[in-house]
C-alpha positions as CSV (number, residue, x, y, z in Angstrom):
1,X,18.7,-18.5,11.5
2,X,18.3,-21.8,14.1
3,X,20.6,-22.1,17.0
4,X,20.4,-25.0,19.4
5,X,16.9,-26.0,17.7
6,X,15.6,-22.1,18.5
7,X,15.6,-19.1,16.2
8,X,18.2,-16.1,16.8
9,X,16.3,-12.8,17.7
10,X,17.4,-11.7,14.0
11,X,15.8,-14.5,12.4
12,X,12.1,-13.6,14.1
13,X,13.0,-9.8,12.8
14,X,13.9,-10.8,9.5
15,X,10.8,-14.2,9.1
16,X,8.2,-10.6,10.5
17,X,9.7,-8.1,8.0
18,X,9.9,-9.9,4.5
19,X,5.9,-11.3,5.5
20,X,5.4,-7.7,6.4
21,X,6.9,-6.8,2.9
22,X,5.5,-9.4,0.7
23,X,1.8,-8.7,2.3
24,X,2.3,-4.7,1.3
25,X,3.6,-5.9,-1.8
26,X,0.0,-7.6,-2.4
27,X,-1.8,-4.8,-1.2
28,X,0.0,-2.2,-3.4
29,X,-0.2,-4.4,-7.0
30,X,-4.0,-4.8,-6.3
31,X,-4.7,-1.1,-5.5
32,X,-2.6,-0.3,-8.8
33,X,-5.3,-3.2,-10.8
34,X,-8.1,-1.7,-9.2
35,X,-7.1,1.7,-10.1
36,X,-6.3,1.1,-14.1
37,X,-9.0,-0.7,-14.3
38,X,-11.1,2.2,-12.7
39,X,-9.2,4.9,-15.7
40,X,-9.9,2.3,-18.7
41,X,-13.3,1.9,-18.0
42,X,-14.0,5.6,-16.9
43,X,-12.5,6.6,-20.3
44,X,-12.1,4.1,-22.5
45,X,-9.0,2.9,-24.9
46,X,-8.2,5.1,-27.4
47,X,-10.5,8.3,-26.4
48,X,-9.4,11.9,-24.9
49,X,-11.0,12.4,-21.8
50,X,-14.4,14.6,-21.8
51,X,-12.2,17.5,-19.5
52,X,-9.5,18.0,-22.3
53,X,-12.4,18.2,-25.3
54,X,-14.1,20.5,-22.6
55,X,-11.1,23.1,-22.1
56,X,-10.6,23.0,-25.6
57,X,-14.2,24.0,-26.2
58,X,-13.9,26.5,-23.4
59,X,-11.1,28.2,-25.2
60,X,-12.5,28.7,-28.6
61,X,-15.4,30.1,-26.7
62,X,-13.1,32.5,-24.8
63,X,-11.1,33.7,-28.3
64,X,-14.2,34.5,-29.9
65,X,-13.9,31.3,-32.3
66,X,-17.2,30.5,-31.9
67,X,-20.9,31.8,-30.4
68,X,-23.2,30.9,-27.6
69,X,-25.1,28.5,-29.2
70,X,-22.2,26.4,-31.1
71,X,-20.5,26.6,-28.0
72,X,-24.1,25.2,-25.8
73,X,-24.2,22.8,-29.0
74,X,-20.7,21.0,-29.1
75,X,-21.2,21.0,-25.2
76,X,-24.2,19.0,-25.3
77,X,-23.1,16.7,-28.1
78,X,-19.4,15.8,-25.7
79,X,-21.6,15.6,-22.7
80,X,-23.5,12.9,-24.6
81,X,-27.2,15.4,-24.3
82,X,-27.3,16.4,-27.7
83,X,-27.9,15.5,-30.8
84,X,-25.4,14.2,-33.2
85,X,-23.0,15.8,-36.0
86,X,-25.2,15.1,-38.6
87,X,-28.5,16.6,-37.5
88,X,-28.6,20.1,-37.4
């Protein structure tokens, strides 16, 4: 890369593009951590999200499974309004 105690012209492009790299590297990997750690705590480990429960709910409604108020029930008890399983 040094020639007569200077850098070549190839040296400076390839010194600005791996810092150019290894700084979008950086950014990338902590928009990645920033977003999974945005999911986890938005739905926690181990649970369905509230949107699949909901279409599920939404499509026993539309089949006929179930009626109006079972369906306003189990709505309000997976958007966290209602009251639990065991009260009725």
């Amino acid at each position: 890369m040094y020639w007569n105690d200077h850098m070549a012209p190839w040296g400076w492009f390839a010194m600005s593009f791996t810092t150019l790299l290894l700084w979008g590297l950086i950014a990338a990997a902590a928009v990645l951590l920033v977003r999974g750690l945005k999911r986890d705590r938005a739905t926690g480990p181990g649970t369905p999200s509230t949107t699949e429960a909901e279409a599920l709910l939404a499509g026993r409604y539309a089949r006929g499974e179930i009626d109006d108020e079972e369906y306003a029930r189990r709505l309000a008890v997976l958007r966290g309004h209602g009251t639990g399983p065991t009260s009725r």
